[in-house]
C-alpha positions as CSV (number, residue, x, y, z in Angstrom):
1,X,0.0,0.0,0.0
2,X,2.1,2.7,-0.9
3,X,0.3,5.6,0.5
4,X,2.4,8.6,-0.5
5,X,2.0,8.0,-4.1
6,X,-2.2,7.5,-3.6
7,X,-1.9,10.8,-2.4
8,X,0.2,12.4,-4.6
9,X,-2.0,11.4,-7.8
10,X,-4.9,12.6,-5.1
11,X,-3.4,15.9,-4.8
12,X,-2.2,16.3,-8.3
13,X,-5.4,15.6,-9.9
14,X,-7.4,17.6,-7.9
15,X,-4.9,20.9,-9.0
16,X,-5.3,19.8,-12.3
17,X,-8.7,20.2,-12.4
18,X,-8.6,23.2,-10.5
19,X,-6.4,24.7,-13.0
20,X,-9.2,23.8,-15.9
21,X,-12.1,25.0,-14.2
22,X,-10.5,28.6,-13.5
23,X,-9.9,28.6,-17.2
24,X,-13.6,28.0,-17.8
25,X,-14.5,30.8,-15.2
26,X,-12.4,33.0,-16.6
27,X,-13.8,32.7,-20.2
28,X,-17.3,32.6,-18.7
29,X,-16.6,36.2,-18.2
30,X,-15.2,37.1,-21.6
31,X,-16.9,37.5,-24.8
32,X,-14.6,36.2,-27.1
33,X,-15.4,33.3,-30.0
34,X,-14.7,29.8,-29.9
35,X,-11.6,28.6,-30.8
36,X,-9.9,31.7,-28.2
37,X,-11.9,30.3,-25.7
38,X,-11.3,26.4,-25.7
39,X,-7.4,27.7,-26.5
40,X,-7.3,29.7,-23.1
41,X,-9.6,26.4,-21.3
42,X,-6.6,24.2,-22.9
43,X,-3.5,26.4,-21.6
44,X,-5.3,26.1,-18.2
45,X,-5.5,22.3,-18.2
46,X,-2.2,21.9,-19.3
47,X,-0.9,24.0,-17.4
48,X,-2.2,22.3,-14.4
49,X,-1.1,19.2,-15.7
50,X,2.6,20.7,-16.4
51,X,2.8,22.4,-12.9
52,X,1.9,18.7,-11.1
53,X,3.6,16.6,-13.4
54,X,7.1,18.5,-12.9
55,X,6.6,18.8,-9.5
56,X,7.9,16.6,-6.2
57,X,4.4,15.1,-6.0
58,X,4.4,14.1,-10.1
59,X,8.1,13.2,-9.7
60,X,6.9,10.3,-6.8
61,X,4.0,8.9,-8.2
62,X,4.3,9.5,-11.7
63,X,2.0,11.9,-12.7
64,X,-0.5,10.3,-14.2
65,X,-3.8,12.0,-13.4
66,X,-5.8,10.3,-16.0
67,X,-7.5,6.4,-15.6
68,X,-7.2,5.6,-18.6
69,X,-3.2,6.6,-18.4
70,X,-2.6,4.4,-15.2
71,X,-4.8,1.5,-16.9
72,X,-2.4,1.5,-20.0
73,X,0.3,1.9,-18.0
74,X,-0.8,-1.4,-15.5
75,X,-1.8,-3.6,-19.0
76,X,1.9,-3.4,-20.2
77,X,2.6,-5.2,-16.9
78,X,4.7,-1.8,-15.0
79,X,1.7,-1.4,-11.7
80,X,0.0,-4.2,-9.8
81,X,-3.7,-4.4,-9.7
82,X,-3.6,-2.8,-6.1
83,X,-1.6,0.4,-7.2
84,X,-3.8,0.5,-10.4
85,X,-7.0,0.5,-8.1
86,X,-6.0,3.2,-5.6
87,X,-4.3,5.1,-8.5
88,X,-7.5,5.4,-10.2
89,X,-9.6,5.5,-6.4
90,X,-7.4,8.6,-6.2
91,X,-7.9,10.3,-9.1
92,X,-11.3,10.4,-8.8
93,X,-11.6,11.2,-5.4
94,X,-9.1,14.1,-6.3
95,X,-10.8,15.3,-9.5
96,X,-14.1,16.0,-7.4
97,X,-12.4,18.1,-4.1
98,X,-10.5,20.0,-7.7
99,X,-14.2,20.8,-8.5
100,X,-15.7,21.2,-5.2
101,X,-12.6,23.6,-4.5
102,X,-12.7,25.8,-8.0
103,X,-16.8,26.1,-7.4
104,X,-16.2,27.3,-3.7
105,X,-14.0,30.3,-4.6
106,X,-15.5,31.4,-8.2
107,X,-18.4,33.5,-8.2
108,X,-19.9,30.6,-11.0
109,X,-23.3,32.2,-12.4
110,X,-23.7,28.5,-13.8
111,X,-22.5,25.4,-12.3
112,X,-23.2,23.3,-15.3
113,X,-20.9,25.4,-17.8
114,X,-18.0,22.5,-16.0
115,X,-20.0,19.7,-17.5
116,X,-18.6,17.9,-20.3
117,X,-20.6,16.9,-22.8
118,X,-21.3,16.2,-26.5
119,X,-22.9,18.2,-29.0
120,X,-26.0,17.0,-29.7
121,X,-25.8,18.1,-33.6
122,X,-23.5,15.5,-33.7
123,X,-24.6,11.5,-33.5
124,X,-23.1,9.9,-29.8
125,X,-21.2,7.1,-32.3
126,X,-19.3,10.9,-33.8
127,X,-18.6,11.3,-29.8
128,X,-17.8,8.0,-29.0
129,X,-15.3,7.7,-32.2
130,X,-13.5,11.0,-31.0
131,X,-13.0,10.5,-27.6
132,X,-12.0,6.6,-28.3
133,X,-9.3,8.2,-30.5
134,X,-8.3,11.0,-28.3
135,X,-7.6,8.4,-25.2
136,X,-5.7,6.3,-27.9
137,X,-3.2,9.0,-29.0
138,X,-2.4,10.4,-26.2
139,X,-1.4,6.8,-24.5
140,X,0.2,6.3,-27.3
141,X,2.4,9.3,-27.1
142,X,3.1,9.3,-23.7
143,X,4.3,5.3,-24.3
144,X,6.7,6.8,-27.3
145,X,7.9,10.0,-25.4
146,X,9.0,7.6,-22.5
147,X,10.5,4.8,-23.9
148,X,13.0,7.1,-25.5
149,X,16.2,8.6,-24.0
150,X,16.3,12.0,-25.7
151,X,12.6,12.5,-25.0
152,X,11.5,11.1,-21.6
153,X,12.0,14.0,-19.8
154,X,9.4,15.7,-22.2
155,X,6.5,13.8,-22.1
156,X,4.6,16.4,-19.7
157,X,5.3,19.0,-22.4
158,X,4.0,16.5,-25.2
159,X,0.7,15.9,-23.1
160,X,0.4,19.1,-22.2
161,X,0.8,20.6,-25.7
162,X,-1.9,17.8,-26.9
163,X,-4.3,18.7,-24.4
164,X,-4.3,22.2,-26.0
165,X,-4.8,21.3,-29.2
166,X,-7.9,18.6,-29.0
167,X,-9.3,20.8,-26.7
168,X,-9.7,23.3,-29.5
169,X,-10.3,21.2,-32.0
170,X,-12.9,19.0,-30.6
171,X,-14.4,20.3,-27.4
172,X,-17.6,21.9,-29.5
173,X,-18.1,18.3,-30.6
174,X,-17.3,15.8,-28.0
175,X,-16.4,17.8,-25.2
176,X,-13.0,16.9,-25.1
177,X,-12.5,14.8,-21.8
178,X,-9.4,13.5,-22.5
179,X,-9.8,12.8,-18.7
180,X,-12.6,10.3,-17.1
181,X,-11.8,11.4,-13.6
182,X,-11.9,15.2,-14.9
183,X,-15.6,14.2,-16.4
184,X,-16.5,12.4,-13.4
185,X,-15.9,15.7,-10.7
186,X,-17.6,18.2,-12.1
187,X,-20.5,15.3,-12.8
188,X,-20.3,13.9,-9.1
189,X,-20.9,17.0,-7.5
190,X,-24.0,18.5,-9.8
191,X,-25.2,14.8,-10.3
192,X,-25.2,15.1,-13.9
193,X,-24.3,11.7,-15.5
194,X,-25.9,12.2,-18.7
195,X,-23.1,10.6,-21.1
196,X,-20.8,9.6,-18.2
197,X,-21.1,6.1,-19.8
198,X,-19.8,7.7,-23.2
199,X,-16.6,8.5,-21.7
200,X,-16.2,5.9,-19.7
201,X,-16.5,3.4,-22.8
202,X,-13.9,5.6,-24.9
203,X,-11.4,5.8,-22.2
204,X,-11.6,1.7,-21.7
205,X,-11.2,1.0,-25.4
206,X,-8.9,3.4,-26.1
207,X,-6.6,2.4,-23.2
208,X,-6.8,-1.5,-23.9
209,X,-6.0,-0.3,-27.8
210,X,-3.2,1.4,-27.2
211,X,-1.4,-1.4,-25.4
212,X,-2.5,-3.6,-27.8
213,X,-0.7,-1.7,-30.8
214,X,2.3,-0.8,-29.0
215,X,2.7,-4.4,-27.8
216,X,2.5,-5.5,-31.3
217,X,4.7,-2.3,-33.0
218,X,7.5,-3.0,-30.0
219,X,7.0,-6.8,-30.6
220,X,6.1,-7.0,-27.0
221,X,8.6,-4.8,-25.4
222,X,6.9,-2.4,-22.8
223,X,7.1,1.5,-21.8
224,X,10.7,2.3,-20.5
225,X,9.0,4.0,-17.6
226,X,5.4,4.9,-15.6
227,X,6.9,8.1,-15.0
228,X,5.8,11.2,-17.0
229,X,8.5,13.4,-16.1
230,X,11.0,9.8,-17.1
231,X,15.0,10.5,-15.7
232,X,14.3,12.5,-12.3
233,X,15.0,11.1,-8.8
234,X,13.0,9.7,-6.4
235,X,11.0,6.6,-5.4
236,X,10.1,4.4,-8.1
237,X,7.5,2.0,-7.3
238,X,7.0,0.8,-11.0
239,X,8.1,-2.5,-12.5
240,X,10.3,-0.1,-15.0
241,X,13.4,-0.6,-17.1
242,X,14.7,3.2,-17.0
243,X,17.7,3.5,-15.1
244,X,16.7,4.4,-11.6
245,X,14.7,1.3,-11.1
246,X,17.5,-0.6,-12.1
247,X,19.4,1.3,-9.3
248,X,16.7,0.8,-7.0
249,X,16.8,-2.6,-7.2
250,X,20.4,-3.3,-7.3
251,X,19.7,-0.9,-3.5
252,X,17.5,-3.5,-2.7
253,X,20.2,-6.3,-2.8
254,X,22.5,-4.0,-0.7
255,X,21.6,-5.7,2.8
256,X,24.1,-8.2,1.8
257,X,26.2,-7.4,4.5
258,X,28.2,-9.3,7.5
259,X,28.0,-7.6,10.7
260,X,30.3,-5.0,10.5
261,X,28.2,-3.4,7.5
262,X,31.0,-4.3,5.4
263,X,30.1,-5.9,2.1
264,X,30.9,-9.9,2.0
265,X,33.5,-11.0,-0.8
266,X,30.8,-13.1,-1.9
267,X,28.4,-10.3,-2.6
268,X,27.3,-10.7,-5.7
269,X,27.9,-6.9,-6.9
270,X,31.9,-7.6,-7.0
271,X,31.6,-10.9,-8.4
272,X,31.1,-11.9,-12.3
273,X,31.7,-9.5,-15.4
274,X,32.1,-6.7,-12.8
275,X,34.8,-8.8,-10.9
276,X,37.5,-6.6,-9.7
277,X,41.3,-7.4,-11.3
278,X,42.6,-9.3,-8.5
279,X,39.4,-12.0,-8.0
């Protein structure tokens, strides 16, 4: 049970919500068109999602922030079941104190402007189809940006950056999620679960396809690392291949000690290809 990082994604998620909903206030007070609105409502999200992924509390647990993200991330094999559960417990427990906070301190003259939702001059299968692929890009973006060596440390920017753009391209059709937990707190708190089940379906098929293809592209290898902001210190509690879990678990053979606290000749660290000259 590794509570620190439950409440990190907690705390993380909630601020990134927060950050989106003050965008939405603040364009609630603006009369401005379209595409400058959902671009302002995107800089606000991502920025939220920057500001926590780059943090100390991203840098420990990851910063995921998204359900379908952690799902992705526990189908390639990298989280137990347990984390994956709390992970996602978290989230959505954090996504609705985000709301409940952002509609405490704005003067809102309309809670239900925070609702996501579809366009109904479009058919739900339009919805469904969008938000499906939206989940599936971005997973698979994140998967590339962290599995590489030159770009790992950029995969918050990448997300970030994407969040912008589908927000302006297709929040006046499907309302953009992106972000089940980020549907579900604004939802939970005006008991509004209209298309709830929309989202929900799109973030499950999108996750499961994304492993799916980048199981098959990789031929089966997995994501270098859980971590969004990939090559910083700290904790790792991921079944990874980036370099600090490998040093984290070469730490965990360490108590190989005899009593003095002395390393053993037979310790397995000094023995093999990285003998030293005279064994």
């Amino acid at each position: 049970m590794n509570w620190i990082e439950y409440a990190c994604e907690f705390i993380g998620t909630a601020i990134h919500v927060s950050f989106g909903l003050a965008g939405i206030f603040l364009v609630s007070q603006m009369n401005i068109g379209d595409i400058t609105k959902f671009f302002i409502i995107g800089c606000f999200f991502a920025t939220g999602l920057l500001v926590v992924i780059y943090s100390p509390i991203g840098k420990r647990s990851g910063g995921h922030l998204n359900p379908a993200v952690t799902t992705a991330f526990w189908l390639n094999g990298l989280m137990t079941g347990l984390d994956t559960l709390w992970y996602i417990i978290a989230q959505f427990a954090g996504a609705v104190f985000g709301a409940w906070v952002a509609f405490i301190i704005f003067p809102w003259q309309t809670f239900y402007t925070t609702l996501t939702l579809p366009a109904m001059e479009y058919p739900l299968l339009i919805s469904l189809f969008i938000e499906f692929t939206i989940i599936f890009v971005l997973i698979m973006t994140i998967f590339s940006f962290v599995s590489s060596d030159r770009s790992g440390r950029f995969t918050g920017i990448a997300a970030a950056c994407y969040v912008v753009l589908i927000t302006v391209l297709f929040a006046t059709i499907s309302g953009a999620s992106m972000n089940l937990a980020r549907t579900f707190g604004t939802a939970a708190i005006l008991m509004r679960f209209d298309y709830l089940l929309l989202y929900f379906t799109a973030s499950v098929l999108g996750a499961f396809a994304a492993y799916y293809l980048f199981s098959k592209a990789t031929k089966g290898a997995k994501p270098v690392c859980s971590k969004l902001c990939h090559k910083t210190e700290g904790p790792c509690l991921f079944k990874c291949t980036c370099e600090y879990s490998h040093i984290t678990k070469i730490q965990s053979t360490m108590p190989n000690m005899n009593n003095s606290g002395l390393k053993s000749c037979n310790d397995p660290l000094l023995t093999g290809e990285e003998s030293l000259p005279w064994n």
